[in-house]
C-alpha positions as CSV (number, residue, x, y, z in Angstrom):
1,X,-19.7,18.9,-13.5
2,X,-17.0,17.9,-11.3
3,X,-17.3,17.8,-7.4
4,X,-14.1,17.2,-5.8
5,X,-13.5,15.9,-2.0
6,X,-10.1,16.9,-2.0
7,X,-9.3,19.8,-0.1
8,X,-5.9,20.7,-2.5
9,X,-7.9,20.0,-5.4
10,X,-10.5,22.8,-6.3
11,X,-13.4,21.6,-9.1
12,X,-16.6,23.2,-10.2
13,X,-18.5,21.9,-6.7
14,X,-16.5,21.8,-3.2
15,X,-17.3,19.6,-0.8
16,X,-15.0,18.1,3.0
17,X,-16.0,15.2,4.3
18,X,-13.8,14.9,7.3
19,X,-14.1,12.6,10.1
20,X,-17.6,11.3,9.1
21,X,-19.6,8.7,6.6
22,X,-21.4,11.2,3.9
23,X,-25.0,11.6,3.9
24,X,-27.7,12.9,1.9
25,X,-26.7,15.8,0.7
26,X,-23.2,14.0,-0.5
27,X,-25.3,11.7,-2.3
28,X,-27.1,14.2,-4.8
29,X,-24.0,15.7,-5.3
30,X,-22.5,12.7,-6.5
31,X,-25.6,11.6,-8.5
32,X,-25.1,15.2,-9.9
33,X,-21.9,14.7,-10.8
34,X,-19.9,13.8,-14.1
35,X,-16.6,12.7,-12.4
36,X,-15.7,13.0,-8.5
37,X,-12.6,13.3,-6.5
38,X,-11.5,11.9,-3.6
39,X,-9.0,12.1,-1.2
40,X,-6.4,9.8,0.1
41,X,-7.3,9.2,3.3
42,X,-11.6,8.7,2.5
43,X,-13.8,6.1,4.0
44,X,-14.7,3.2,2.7
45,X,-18.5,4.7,2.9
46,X,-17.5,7.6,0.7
47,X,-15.8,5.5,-1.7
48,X,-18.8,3.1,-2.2
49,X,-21.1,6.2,-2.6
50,X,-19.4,7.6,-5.3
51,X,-18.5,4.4,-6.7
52,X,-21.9,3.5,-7.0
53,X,-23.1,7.1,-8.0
54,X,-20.8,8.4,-10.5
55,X,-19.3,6.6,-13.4
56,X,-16.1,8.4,-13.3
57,X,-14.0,8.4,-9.5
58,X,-10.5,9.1,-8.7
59,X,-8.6,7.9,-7.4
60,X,-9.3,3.8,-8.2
61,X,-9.7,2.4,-4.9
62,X,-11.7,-0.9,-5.7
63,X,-8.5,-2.9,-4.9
64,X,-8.1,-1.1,-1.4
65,X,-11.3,-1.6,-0.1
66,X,-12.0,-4.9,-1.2
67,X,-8.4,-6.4,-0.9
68,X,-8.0,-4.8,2.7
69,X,-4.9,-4.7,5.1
70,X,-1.8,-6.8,4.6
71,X,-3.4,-10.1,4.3
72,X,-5.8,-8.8,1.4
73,X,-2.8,-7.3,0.1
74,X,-1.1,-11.0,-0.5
75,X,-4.6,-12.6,-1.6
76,X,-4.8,-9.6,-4.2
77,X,-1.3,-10.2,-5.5
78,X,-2.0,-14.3,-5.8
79,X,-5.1,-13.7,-7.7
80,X,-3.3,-11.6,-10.0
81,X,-0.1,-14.0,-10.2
82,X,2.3,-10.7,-9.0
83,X,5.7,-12.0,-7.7
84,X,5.9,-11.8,-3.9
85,X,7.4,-13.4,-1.2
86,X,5.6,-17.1,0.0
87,X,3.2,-15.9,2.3
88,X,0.9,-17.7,5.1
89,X,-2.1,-15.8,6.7
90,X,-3.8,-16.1,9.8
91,X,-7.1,-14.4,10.9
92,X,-6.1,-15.2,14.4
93,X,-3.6,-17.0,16.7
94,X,-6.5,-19.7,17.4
95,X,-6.3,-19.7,13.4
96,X,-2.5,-20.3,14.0
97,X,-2.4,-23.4,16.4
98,X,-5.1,-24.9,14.4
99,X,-3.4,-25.2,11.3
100,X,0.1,-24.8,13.0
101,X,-0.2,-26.6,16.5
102,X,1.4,-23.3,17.6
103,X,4.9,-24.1,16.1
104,X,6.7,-21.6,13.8
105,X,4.8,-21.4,10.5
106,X,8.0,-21.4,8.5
107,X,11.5,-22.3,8.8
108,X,14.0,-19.4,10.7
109,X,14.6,-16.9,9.7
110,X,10.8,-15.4,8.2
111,X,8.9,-11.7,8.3
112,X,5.6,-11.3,10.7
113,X,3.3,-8.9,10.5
114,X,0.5,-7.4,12.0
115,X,-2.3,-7.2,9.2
116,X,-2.5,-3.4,10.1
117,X,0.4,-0.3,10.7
118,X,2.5,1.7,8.7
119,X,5.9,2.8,8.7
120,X,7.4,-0.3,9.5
121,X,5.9,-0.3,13.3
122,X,3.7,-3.9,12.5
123,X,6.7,-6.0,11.0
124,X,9.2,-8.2,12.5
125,X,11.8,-10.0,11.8
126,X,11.8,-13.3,13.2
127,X,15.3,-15.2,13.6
128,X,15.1,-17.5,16.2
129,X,12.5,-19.1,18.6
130,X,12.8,-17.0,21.1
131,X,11.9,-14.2,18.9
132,X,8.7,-16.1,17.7
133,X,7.8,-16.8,21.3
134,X,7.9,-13.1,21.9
135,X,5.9,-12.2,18.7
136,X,3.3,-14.7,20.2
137,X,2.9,-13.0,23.4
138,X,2.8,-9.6,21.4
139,X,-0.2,-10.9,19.4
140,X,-2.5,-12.0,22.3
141,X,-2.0,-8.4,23.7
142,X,-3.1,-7.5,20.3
143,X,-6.2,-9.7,20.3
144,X,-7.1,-8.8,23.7
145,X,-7.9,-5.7,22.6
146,X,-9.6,-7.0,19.5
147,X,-7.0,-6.4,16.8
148,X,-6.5,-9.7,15.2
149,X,-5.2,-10.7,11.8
150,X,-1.0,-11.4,10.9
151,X,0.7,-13.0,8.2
152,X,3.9,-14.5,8.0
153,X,6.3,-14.5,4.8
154,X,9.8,-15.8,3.7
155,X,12.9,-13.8,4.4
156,X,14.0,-12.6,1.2
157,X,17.7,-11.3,1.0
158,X,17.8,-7.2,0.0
159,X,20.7,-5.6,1.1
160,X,18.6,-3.7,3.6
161,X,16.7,-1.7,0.7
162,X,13.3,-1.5,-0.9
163,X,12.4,0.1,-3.9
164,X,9.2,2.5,-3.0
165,X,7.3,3.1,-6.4
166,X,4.4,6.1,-6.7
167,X,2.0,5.5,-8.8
168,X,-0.1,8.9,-9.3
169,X,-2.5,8.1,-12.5
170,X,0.1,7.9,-15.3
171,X,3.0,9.5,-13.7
172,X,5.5,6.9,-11.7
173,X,8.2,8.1,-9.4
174,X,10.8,5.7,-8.0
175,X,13.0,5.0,-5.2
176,X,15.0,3.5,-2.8
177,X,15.2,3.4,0.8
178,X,18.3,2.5,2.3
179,X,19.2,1.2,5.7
180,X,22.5,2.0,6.6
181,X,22.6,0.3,9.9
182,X,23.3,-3.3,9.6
183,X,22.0,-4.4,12.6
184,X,18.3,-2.7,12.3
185,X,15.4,-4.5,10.8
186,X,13.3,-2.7,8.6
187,X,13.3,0.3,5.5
188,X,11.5,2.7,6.6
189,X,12.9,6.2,6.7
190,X,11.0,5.9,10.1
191,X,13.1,3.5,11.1
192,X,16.2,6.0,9.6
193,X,16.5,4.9,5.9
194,X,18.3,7.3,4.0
195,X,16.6,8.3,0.2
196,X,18.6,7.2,-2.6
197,X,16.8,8.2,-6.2
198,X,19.7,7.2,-8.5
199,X,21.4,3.6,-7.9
200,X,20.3,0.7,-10.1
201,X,18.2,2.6,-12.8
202,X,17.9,-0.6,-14.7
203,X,16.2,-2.6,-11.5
204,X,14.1,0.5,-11.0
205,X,12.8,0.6,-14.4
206,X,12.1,-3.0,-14.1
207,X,9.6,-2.5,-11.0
208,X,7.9,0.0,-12.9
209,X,7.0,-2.2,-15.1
210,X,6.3,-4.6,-12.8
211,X,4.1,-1.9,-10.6
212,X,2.3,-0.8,-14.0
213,X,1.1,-4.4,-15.1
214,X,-0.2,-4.7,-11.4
215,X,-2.0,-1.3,-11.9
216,X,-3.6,-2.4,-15.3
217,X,-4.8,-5.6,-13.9
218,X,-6.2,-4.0,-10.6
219,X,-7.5,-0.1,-11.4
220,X,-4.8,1.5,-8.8
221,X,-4.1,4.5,-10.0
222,X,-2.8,6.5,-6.5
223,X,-0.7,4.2,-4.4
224,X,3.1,3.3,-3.3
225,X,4.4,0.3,-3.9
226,X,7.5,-1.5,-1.8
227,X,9.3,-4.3,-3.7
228,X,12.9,-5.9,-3.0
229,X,15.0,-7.6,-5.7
230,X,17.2,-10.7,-3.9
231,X,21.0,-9.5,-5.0
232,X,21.7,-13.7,-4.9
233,X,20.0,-14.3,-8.2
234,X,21.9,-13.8,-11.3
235,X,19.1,-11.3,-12.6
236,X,16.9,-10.4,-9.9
237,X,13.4,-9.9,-10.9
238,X,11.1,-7.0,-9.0
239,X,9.5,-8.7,-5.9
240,X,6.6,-6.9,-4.4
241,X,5.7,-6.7,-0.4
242,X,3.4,-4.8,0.1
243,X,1.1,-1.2,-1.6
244,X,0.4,1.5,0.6
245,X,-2.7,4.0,-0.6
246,X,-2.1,6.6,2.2
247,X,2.0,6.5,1.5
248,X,4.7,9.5,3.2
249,X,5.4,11.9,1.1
250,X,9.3,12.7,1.9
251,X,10.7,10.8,-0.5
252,X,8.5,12.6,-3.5
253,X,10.3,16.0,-2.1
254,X,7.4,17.1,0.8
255,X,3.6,17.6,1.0
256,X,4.0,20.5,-1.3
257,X,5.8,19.0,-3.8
258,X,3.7,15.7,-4.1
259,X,0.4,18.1,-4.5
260,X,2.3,20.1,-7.4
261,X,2.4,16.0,-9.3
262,X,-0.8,15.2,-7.7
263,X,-3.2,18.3,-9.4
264,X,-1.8,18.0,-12.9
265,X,-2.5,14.2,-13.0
266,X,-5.9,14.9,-11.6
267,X,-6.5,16.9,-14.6
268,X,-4.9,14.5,-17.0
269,X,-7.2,11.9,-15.8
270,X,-10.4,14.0,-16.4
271,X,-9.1,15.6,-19.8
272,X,-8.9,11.6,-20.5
273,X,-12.7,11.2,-19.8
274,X,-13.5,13.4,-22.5
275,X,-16.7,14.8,-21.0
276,X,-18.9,16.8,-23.1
């Protein structure tokens, strides 16, 4: 049997489990269960249910829930020995001046961000003191409402693009965001980055690659990764920032579109389980 908790995905048992942890009757469901599915934006509660209940769970999200936020993100890709930018996290600015005495972490220019956000909102780009300063003062506000946690990394040259990379089980779906304003920080199309699918097919196959070893080593199997190449080296090898589990979908053609790659993968995945 297979009980699905996505609401695009129809299985042999139905269930929604929408702004809440699951409870009891989740629980014999999963137990009842050969294989379960989840969606992208479940709790951490759900996942450990079914993780703990049912062999067979989809998507993977061991790596997101015990690699959490940005700063698990860069402990995750050390253990693993992926390519990413020298990073330094903090838990807290009081983590900061300890280790820091509450001077810039890293010579000018370098990326901060907030261990949490999307979309770009969380991530500045620090060029000067006086931006650091005012990153500080940003932070405090931060903690004083209790969100702590930032990590600050090396400024990587990147011609103002990012490769995004989907991952949906075997499937992977690549490509660039450019930003066409010189003067504005950030890739997001947010932030207005422009799509581009075709340039560089040789660097995008490259951070496939690169995105499918990480996948191997890790389980992820429904994610989108963000990686730069620096155009100053001679061959520029993928460099990965940063992978986003619940990722916008305009770049994969819409909502409708990513559900029409989504459900056939789905079913890939539990055709692979070969369940009697």
């Amino acid at each position: 049997m297979i009980l699905s908790f996505h609401p695009v995905f129809e299985a042999d048992t139905n269930m929604i489990v929408a702004g809440r942890d699951p409870g009891g009757t989740e629980l014999d469901a999963i137990r009842a269960a050969d294989a379960v599915i989840l969606p992208q934006g479940c709790r951490a509660a759900l996942y450990k249910m079914a993780a703990e209940n049912c062999p067979h769970v989809f998507p993977d999200y061991k790596a997101r829930f015990k690699y959490p936020g940005k700063i698990g993100q860069a402990d995750l890709f050390m253990k693993i020995n992926a390519p990413f930018p020298h990073t330094l996290t903090y838990r807290s600015l009081a983590d900061l001046y300890r280790k820091n005495n509450g001077s810039a972490p890293l010579p000018f220019p370098f990326v901060f961000k907030f261990d949490w956000g999307g979309e770009g909102h969380t991530v500045f780009f620090i060029q000067t003191r006086q931006d650091f300063l005012q990153t500080i003062e940003l932070t405090e506000n931060c903690e004083s409402i209790g969100r702590f946690g930032f990590l600050v990394q090396e400024y990587v040259p990147h011609r103002n693009r990012t490769l995004r990379v989907v991952v949906i089980h075997r499937k992977l779906i690549s490509y660039w965001r450019v930003q066409p304003e010189a003067r504005t920080f950030g890739t997001s199309l947010a932030s207005g980055a422009r799509i581009d699918r075709r340039s560089d097919p040789n660097l995008q196959a490259s951070a496939q690659k690169a995105v499918r070893q990480v996948c191997d080593q890790t389980g992820i199997n429904l994610a989108g990764f963000d990686l730069i190449f620096n155009p100053l080296d001679k061959s520029p090898l993928p460099i990965l920032l940063e992978v986003n589990y619940f990722f916008g979908r305009t770049g994969l053609g819409g909502s409708e579109n990513f559900y029409s790659l989504l459900v056939p993968q789905i079913e890939s995945w539990i055709a692979a389980l070969e369940l009697e």
